[in-house]
C-alpha positions as CSV (number, residue, x, y, z in Angstrom):
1,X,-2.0,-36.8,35.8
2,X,-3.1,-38.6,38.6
3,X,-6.5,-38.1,41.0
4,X,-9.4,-36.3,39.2
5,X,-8.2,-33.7,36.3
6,X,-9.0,-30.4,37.4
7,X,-12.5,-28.6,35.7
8,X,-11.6,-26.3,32.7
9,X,-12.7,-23.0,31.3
10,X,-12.9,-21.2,28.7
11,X,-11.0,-18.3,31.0
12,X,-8.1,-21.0,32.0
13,X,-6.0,-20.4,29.2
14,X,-2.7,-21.9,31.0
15,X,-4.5,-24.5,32.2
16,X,-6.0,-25.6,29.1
17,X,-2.8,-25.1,27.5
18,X,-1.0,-27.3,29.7
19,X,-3.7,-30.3,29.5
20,X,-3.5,-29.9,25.6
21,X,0.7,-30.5,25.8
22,X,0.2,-33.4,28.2
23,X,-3.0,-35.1,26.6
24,X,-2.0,-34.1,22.4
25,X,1.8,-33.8,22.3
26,X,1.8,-34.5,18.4
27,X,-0.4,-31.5,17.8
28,X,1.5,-28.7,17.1
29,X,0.1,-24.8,17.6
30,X,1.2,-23.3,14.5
31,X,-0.6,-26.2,12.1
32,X,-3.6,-26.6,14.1
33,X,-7.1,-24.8,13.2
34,X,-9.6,-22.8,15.5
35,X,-12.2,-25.8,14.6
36,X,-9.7,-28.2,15.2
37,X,-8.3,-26.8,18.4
38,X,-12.3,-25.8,20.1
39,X,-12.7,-29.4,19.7
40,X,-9.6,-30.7,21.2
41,X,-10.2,-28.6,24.0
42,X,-13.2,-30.1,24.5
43,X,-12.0,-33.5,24.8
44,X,-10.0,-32.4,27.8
45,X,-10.5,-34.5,31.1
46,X,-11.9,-32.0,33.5
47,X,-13.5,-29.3,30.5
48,X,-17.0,-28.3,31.7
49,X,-18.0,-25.4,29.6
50,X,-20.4,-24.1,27.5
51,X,-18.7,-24.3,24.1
52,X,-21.6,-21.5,22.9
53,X,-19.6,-19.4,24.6
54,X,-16.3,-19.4,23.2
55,X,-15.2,-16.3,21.0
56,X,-12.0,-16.4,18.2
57,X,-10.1,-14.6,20.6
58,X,-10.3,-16.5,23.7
59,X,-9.0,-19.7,21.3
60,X,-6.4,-17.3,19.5
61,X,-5.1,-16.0,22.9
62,X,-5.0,-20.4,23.8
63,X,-2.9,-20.5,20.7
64,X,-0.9,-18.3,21.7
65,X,0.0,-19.4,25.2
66,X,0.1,-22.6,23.6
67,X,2.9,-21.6,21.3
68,X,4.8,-19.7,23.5
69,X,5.0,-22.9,26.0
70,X,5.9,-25.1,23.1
71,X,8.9,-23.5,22.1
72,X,10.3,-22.5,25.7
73,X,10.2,-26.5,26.3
């Protein structure tokens, strides 16, 4: 990605999805926790929320999307 990344949300579900294919390719959906995955998300150039916030199913609807990107690639 070049320029500045752009800022994340909780609510930007593709978006996050696509930063976490581009920035954790090894990291597969299907063997990667709800811990494991907040904190990835976190780590995202660009992520500027509140991880207070965040609720199962806003990370379980990011797995999701994350999944169904993975194995259209």
């Amino acid at each position: 990605m070049t320029g500045n990344a752009p800022e994340l949300y909780w609510d930007s579900t593709y978006a996050i999805v696509m930063a976490l294919i581009e920035h954790y390719p090894e990291k597969n959906p299907e063997s990667i926790g709800l811990h494991e995955l907040m904190d990835a998300i976190q780590t995202l150039p660009g992520f500027n929320d509140d991880p207070a916030i965040v609720t199962e199913q806003v990370l379980l609807d990011i797995l999701n999307v994350w999944y169904e990107e993975t194995v259209s690639l």
